[in-house]
C-alpha positions as CSV (number, residue, x, y, z in Angstrom):
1,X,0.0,0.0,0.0
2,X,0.9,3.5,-0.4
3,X,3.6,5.3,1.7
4,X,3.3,8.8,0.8
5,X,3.4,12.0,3.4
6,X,-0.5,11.6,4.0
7,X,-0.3,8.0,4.7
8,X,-0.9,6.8,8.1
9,X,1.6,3.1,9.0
10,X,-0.6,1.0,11.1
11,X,1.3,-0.1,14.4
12,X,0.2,-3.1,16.2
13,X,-2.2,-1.3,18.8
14,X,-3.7,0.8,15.7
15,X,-4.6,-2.0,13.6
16,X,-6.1,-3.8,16.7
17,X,-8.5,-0.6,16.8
18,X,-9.0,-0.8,13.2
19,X,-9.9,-4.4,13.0
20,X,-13.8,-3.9,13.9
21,X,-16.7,-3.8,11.1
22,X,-17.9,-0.3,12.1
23,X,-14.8,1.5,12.7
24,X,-13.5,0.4,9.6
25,X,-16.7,1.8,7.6
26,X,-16.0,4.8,9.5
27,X,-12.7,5.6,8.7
28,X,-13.5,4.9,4.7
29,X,-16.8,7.1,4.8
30,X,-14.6,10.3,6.7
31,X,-12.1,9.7,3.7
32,X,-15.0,9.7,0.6
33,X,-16.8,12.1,1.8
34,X,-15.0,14.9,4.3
35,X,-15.5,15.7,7.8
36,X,-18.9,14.2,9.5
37,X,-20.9,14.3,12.9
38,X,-21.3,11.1,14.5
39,X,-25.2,11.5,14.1
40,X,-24.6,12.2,10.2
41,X,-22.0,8.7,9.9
42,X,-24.9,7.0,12.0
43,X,-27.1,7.9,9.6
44,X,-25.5,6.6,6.4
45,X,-23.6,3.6,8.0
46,X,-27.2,2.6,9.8
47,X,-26.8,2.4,13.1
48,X,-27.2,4.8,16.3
49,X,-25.1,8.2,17.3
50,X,-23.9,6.5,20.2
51,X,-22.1,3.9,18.7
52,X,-20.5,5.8,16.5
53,X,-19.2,8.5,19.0
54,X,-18.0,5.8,20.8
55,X,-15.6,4.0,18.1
56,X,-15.0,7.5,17.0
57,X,-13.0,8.2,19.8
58,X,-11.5,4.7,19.6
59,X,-9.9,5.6,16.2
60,X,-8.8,9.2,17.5
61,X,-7.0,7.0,20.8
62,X,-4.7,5.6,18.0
63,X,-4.9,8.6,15.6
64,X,-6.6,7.2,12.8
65,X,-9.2,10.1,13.2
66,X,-9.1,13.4,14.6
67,X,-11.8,16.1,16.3
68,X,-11.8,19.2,14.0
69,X,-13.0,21.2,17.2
70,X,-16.0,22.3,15.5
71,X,-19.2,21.3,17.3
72,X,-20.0,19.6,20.7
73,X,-20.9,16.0,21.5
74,X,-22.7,14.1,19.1
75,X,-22.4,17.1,16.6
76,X,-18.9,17.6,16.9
77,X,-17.1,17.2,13.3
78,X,-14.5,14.5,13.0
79,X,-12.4,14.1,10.2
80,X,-9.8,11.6,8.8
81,X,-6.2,12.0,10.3
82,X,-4.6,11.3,6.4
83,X,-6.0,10.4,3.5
84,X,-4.9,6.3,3.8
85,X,-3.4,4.1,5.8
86,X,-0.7,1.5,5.1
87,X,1.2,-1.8,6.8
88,X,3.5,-4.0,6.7
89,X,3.3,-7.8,8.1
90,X,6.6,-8.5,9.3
91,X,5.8,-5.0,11.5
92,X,2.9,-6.5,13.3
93,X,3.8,-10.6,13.5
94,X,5.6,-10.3,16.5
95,X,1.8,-9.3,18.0
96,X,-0.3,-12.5,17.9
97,X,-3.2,-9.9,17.7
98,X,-2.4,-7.8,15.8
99,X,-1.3,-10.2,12.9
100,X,-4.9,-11.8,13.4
101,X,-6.5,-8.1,13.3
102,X,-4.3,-7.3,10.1
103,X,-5.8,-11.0,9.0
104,X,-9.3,-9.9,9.7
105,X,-8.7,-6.7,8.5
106,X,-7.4,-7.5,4.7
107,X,-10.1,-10.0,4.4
108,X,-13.0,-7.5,5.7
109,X,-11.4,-5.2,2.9
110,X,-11.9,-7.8,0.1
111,X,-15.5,-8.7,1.2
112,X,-16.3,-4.9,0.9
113,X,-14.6,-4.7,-2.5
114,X,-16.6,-7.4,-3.8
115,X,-19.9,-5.7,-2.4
116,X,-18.9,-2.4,-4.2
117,X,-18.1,-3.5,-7.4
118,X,-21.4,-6.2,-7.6
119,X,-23.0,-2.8,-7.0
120,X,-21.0,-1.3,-10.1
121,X,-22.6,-4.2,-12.2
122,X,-26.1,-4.1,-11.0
123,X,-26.2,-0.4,-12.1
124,X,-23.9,-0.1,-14.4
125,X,-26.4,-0.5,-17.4
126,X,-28.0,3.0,-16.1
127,X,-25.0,4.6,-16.8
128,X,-23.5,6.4,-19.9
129,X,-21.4,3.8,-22.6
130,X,-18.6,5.7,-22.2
131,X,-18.5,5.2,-18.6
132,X,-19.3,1.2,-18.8
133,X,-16.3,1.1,-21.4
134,X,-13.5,2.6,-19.2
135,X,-15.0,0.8,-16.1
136,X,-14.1,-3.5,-15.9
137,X,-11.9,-5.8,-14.6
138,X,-8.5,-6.7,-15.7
139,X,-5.3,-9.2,-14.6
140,X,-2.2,-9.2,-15.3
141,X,0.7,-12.3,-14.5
142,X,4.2,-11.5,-14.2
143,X,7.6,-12.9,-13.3
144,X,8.6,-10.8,-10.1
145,X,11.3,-11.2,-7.0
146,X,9.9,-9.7,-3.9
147,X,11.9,-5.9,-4.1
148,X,10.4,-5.8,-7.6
149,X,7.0,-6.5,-6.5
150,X,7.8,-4.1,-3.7
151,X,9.2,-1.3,-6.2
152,X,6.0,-1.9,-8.8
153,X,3.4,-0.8,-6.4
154,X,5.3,1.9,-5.7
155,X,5.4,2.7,-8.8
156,X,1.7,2.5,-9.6
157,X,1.5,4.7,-6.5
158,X,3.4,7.5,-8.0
159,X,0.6,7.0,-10.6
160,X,-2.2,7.5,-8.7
161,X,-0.7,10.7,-7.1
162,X,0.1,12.3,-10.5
163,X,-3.8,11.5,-11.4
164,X,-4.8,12.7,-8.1
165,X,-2.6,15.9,-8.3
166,X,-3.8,16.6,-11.9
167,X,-7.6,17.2,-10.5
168,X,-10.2,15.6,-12.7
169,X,-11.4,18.0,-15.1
170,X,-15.5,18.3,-16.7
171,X,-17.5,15.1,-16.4
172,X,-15.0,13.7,-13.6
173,X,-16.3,11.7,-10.8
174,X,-14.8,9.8,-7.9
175,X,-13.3,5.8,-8.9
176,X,-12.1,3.4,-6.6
177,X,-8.7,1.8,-7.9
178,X,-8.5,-1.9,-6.3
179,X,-4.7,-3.5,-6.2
180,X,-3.7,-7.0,-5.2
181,X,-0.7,-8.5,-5.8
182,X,1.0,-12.1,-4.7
183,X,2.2,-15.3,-5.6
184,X,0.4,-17.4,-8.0
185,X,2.3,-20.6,-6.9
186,X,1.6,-20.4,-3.3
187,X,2.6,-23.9,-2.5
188,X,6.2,-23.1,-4.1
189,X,7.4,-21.0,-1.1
190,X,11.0,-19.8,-1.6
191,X,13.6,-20.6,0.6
192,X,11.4,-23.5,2.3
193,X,12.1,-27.3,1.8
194,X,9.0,-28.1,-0.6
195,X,10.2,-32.4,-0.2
196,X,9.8,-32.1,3.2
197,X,6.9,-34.6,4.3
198,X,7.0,-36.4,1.3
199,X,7.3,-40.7,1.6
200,X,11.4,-40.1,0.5
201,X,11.5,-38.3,4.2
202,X,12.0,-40.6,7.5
203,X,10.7,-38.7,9.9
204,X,7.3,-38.1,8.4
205,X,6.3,-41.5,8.9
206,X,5.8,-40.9,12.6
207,X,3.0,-38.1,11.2
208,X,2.0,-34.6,10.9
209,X,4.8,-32.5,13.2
210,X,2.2,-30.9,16.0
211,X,4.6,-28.5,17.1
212,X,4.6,-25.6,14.8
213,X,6.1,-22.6,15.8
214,X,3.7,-19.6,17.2
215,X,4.9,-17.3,14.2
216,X,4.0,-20.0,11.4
217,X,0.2,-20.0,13.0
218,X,-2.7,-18.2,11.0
């Protein structure tokens, strides 16, 4: 994910705080659509004022969000601390929690990006040609090390910011930009013994090994 000046890096409490259906929702709709009042978010995320101010102020413990200062109680204006939020794994594995929040997290992520775009296609009939033509799908397979993977979506970054810093010009409107990238072999692990437990190998005849280590654990 991105790591640019308005990018927040999730630490191991922050993504703990993060990893919760509502608070998640909250964060995205402060980023689409500017600063809110916990009644206004309780409106358009369905649910009551009081939860929201409530995991409002859990995102602002860990700076995620922030109180503009305009407004009192429920009608006090929050915004989003930065504009998106990044991590890295091997940052949070050390945290048994926090690598199962980040595990909950990405996941929720994907479910949400599946409910948006079936949205997309169950409307997108209503919209102008043009705009069903540049919209879709699209994949791409490549032959990648890890600091080239690592240096491509930091590249595609850099694209989205010169978009971004270009402005959008007559007829624009706001697009969601989806990126995933990993390996396609994902038995083929580098670097790990992929004969191990195989009939050629003694020791696996006694059975499945029960005594994985903590970090290898989902």
């Amino acid at each position: 994910m991105t790591t640019s000046p308005d990018d927040f890096r999730l630490t191991p409490e922050a993504v703990k705080v993060l990893a919760h259906p509502l608070r998640s929702r909250l964060l995205g709709t402060l980023r689409r659509g500017g600063p809110a009042t916990a009644t206004s978010l309780a409106t358009t995320l369905s649910t009551n004022s009081g939860a929201t101010s409530y995991h409002l102020r859990k995102l602002e413990s860990v700076g995620l969000v922030t109180d503009t200062g305009e407004g009192t109680g429920k009608q006090r204006l929050w915004r989003a601390a930065t504009s998106s939020h990044s991590w890295a794994p091997s940052e949070l594995s050390a945290d048994e929690d926090a690598a199962t929040a980040l595990s909950w997290l990405q996941r929720d992520y994907l479910r949400l990006f599946s409910t948006e775009f079936g949205h997309w296609l169950d409307v997108a009939e209503a919209w102008p040609s043009e705009w069903q033509d540049a919209a879709g799908l699209g994949d791409t397979w490549l032959s990648l090390n890890a600091v080239q993977l690592v240096a491509l979506r930091a590249d595609l970054d850099q694209l989205f910011e010169r978009y971004e810093t270009a402005g959008g010009g007559p007829g624009a409107v706001r697009v969601a930009v989806w990126q995933a990238a990993f390996p396609l072999e994902m038995d083929d692990i580098p670097g790990a013994d992929n004969d191990a437990g195989t009939d050629d190998d003694p020791d696996s005849k006694d059975g499945p090994d029960t005594g994985t280590d903590a970090e290898d654990q989902p």
